[in-house]
PAKE-187626 format. One record per residue (C-alpha): residue number from 1; residue in three letters; chain; x, y negated, z. Coordinates in steps of 0.5 Angstrom, whole numbers, plus 500, padded with zeros to 3 digits. Each point is the difference from the previous one (the first is absolute). Layout:
<sites>
i, aa, ch, east, north, up
NUM, Ala, A, X, Y, Z
...
</sites>
This chain:
<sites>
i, aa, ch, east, north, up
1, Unk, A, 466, 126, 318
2, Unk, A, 495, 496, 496
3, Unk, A, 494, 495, 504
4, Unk, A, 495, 496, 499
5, Unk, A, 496, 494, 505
6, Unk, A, 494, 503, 503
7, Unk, A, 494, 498, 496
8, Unk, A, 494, 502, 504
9, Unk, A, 495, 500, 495
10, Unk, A, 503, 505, 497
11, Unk, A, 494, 506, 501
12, Unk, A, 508, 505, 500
13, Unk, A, 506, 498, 498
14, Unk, A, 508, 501, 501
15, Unk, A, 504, 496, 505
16, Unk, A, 507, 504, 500
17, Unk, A, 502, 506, 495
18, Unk, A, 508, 502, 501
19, Unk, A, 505, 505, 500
20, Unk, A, 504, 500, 507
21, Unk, A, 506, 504, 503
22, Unk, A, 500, 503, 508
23, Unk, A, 507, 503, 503
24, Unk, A, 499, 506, 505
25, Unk, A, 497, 497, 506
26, Unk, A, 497, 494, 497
27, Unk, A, 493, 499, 504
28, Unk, A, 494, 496, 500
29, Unk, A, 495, 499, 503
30, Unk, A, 493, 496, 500
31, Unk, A, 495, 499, 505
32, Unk, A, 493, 498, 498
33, Unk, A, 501, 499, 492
34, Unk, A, 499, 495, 497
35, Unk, A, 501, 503, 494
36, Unk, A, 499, 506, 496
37, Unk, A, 506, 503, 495
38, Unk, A, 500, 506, 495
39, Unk, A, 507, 503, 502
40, Unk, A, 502, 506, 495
41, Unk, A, 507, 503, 502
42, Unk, A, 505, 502, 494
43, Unk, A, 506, 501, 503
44, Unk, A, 502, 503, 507
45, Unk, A, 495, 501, 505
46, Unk, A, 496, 495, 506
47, Unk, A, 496, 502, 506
48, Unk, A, 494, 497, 501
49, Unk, A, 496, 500, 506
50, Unk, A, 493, 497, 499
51, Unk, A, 494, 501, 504
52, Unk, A, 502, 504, 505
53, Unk, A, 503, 506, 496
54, Unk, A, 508, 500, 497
55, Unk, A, 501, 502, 492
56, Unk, A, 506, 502, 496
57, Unk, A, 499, 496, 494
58, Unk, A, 506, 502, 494
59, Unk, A, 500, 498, 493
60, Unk, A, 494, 500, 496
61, Unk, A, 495, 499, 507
62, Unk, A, 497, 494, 500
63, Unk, A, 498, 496, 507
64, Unk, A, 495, 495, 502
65, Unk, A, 500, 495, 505
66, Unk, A, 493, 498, 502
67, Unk, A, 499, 494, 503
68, Unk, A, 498, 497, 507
69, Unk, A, 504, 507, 501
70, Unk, A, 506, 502, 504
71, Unk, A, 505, 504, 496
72, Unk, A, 508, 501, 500
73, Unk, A, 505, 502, 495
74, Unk, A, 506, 502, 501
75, Unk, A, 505, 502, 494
76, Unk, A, 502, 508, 502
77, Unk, A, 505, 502, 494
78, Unk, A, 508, 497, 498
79, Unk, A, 497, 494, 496
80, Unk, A, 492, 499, 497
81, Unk, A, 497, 496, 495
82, Unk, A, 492, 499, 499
83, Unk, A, 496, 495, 496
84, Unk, A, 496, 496, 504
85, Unk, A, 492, 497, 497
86, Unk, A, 497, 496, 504
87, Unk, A, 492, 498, 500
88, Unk, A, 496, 495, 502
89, Unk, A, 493, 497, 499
90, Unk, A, 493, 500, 503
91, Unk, A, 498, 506, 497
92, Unk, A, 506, 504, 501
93, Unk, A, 497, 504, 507
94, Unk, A, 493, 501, 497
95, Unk, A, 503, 503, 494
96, Unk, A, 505, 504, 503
97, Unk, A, 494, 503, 505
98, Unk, A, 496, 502, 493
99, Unk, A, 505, 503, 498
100, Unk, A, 502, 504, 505
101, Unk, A, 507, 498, 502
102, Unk, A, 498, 496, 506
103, Unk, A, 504, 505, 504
104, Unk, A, 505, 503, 495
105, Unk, A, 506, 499, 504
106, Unk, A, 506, 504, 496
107, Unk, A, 498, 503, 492
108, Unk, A, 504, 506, 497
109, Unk, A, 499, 498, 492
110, Unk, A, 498, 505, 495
111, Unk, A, 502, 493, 494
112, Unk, A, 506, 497, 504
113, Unk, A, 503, 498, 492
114, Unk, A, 493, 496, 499
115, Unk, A, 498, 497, 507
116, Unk, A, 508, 498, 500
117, Unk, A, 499, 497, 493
118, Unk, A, 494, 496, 502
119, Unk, A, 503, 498, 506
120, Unk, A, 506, 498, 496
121, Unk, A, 496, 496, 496
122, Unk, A, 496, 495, 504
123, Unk, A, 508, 498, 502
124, Unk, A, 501, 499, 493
125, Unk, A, 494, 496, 499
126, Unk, A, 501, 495, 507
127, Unk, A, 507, 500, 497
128, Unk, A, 496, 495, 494
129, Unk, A, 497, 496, 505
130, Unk, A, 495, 497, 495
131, Unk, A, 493, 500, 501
132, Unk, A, 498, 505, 495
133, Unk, A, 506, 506, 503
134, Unk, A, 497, 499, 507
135, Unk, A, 493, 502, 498
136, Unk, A, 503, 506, 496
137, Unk, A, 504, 502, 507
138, Unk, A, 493, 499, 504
139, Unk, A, 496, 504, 494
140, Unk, A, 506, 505, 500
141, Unk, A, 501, 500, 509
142, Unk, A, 491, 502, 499
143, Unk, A, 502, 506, 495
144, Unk, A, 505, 502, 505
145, Unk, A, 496, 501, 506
146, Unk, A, 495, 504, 496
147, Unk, A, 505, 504, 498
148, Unk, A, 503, 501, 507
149, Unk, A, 493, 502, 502
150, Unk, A, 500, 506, 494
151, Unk, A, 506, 502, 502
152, Unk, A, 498, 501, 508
153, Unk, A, 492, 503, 498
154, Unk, A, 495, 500, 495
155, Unk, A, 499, 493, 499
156, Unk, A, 493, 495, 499
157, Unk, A, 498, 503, 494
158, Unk, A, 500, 494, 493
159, Unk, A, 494, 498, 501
160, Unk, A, 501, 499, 507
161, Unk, A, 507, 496, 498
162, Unk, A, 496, 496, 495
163, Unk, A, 496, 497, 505
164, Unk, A, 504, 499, 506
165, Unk, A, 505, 497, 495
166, Unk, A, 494, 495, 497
167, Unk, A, 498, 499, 507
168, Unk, A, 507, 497, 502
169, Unk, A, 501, 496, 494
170, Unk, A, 493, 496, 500
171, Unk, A, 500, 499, 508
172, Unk, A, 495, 494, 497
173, Unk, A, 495, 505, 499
174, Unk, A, 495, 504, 504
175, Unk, A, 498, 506, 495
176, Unk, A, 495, 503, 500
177, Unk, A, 499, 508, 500
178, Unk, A, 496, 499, 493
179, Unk, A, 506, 496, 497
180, Unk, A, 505, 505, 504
181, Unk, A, 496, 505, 496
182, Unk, A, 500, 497, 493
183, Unk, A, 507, 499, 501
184, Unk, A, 502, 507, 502
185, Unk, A, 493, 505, 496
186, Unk, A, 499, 503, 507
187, Unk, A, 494, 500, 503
188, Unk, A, 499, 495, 507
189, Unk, A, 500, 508, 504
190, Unk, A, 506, 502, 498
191, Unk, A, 504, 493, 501
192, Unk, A, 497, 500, 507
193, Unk, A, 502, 507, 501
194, Unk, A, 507, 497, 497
195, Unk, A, 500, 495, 506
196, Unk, A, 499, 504, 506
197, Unk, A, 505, 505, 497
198, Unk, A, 506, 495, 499
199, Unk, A, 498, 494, 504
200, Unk, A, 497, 503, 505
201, Unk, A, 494, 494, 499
202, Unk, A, 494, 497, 495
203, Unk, A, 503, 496, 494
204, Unk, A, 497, 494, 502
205, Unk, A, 503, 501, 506
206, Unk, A, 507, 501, 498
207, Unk, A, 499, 493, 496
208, Unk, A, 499, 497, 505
209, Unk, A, 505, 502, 504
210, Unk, A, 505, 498, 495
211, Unk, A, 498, 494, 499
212, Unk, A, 500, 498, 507
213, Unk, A, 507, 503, 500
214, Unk, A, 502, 495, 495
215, Unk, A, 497, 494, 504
216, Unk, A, 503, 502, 507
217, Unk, A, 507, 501, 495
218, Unk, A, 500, 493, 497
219, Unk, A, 498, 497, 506
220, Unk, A, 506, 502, 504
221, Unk, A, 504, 498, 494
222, Unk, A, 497, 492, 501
223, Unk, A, 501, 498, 493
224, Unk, A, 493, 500, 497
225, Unk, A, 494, 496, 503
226, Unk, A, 494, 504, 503
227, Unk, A, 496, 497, 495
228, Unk, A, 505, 503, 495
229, Unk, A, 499, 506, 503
230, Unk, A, 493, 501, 499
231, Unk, A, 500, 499, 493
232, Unk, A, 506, 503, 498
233, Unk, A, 496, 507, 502
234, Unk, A, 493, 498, 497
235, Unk, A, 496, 498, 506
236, Unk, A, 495, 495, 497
237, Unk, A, 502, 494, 506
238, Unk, A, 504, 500, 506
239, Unk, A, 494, 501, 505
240, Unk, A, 499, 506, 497
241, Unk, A, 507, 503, 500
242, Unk, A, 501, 497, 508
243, Unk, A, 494, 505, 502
244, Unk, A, 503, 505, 497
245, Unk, A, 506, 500, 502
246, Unk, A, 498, 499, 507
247, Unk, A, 495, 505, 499
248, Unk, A, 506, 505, 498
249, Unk, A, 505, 497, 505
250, Unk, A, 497, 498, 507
251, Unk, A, 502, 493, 498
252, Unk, A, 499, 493, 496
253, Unk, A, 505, 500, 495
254, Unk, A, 503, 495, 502
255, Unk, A, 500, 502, 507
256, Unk, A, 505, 504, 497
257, Unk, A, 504, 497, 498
258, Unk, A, 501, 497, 505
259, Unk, A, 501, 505, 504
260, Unk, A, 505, 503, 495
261, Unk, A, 504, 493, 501
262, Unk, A, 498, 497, 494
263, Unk, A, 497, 494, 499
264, Unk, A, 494, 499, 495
265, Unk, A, 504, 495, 494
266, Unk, A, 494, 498, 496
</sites>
């Protein structure tokens, strides 16, 4: 297996890509995740329980583990083997609800060959532990999701890709529907249909949720200042930020990171 130190200013990025082997009878279980795993079986069989229903996973199937979840796996034939990704960020749960997968718990794939070659290419890339080959697995972990989500259904269509996408790259920015218009040809209706169908809310606020999501994620991690924080996602001084952020949250930025254990550090 191949890892890499969290960075939690990354909108989207790979912690652990690798190739594991299970005997019969080789159990897991995770109580409240902390973290969520691609997991695609290519030898042998697994059985999965995760929300309350039980799957039989066998080679060519792909399971998700959510977090904040509980879930178990247990190796079901002689000898298994899966290839394991592992994703992180704070984008990751807004970016798995817009594209559907939030609740996909087991996928029998129609590609198995491309989404294993994806895969086995993010293990590649961390296994060059440089700067630019973990950009490029983060880039390739990104296509894979979307990937996934064709193969479960009918997926954003690339319009709505392209503005998700820019969204998660520039947090620093609060586009404007004329912008995301510009951007796309669409007009400001059909971006606003696009948003209720997929994301379930206006695109103001999905980026706003976004970026309060960053905020919480980097405040847990306690390496940035708040001060830092407010800048690296556009807010013009920290006051302005704080309100948002309370606003969104219920609570003062630094209120929460006290309450999430941390201390502010500027």
């Amino acid at each position: 297996q191949y890892a890499l130190p969290l960075a939690p200013s990354a909108p989207l990025a790979v912690h652990v890509a690798g190739e594991d082997e299970w005997k019969n009878g080789a159990f897991r279980y995770r109580h409240n995740s902390g973290i969520f795993a691609l997991e695609l079986v290519t030898e042998g069989e697994f059985l999965i329980e995760s929300g309350h229903m039980r799957y039989t996973v066998p080679p060519g199937s792909l399971f998700f583990v959510h977090l904040h979840q509980d879930s178990a796996m247990m190796c079901s034939s002689p000898y298994a083997v899966k290839y394991t990704v592992i994703l992180y960020g704070p984008l990751l749960e807004n970016l798995l609800a817009s594209l559907q997968l939030n609740e996909c718990r087991v996928l029998k794939l129609h590609h198995v060959s491309a989404v294993e070659r994806e895969m086995r290419r993010i293990g590649t890339l961390l296994g060059r532990k440089t700067a630019e080959a973990r950009h490029r697995a983060d880039v390739t972990a990104y296509s894979l999701l979307l990937h996934l989500a064709r193969e479960q259904h009918t997926p954003p269509p690339d319009a709505m890709q392209k503005i998700l996408e820019l969204i998660h790259v520039h947090l620093n920015r609060m586009y404007s529907i004329a912008d995301l218009s510009r951007t796309t040809g669409l007009g400001a209706a059909t971006i606003h249909r696009m948003f209720q169908q997929y994301c379930r809310c206006t695109p103001l606020a999905y980026m706003t949720q976004c970026r309060m999501t960053a905020a919480a994620q980097m405040l847990r991690s306690g390496e940035r200042s708040i001060k830092e924080i407010s800048s690296s996602l556009g807010y013009r001084n920290q006051l302005y930020f704080s309100a948002a952020f309370r606003k969104y949250h219920g609570i003062s930025p630094s209120g929460y990171r006290l309450r999430t254990g941390r201390e502010e550090d500027s």
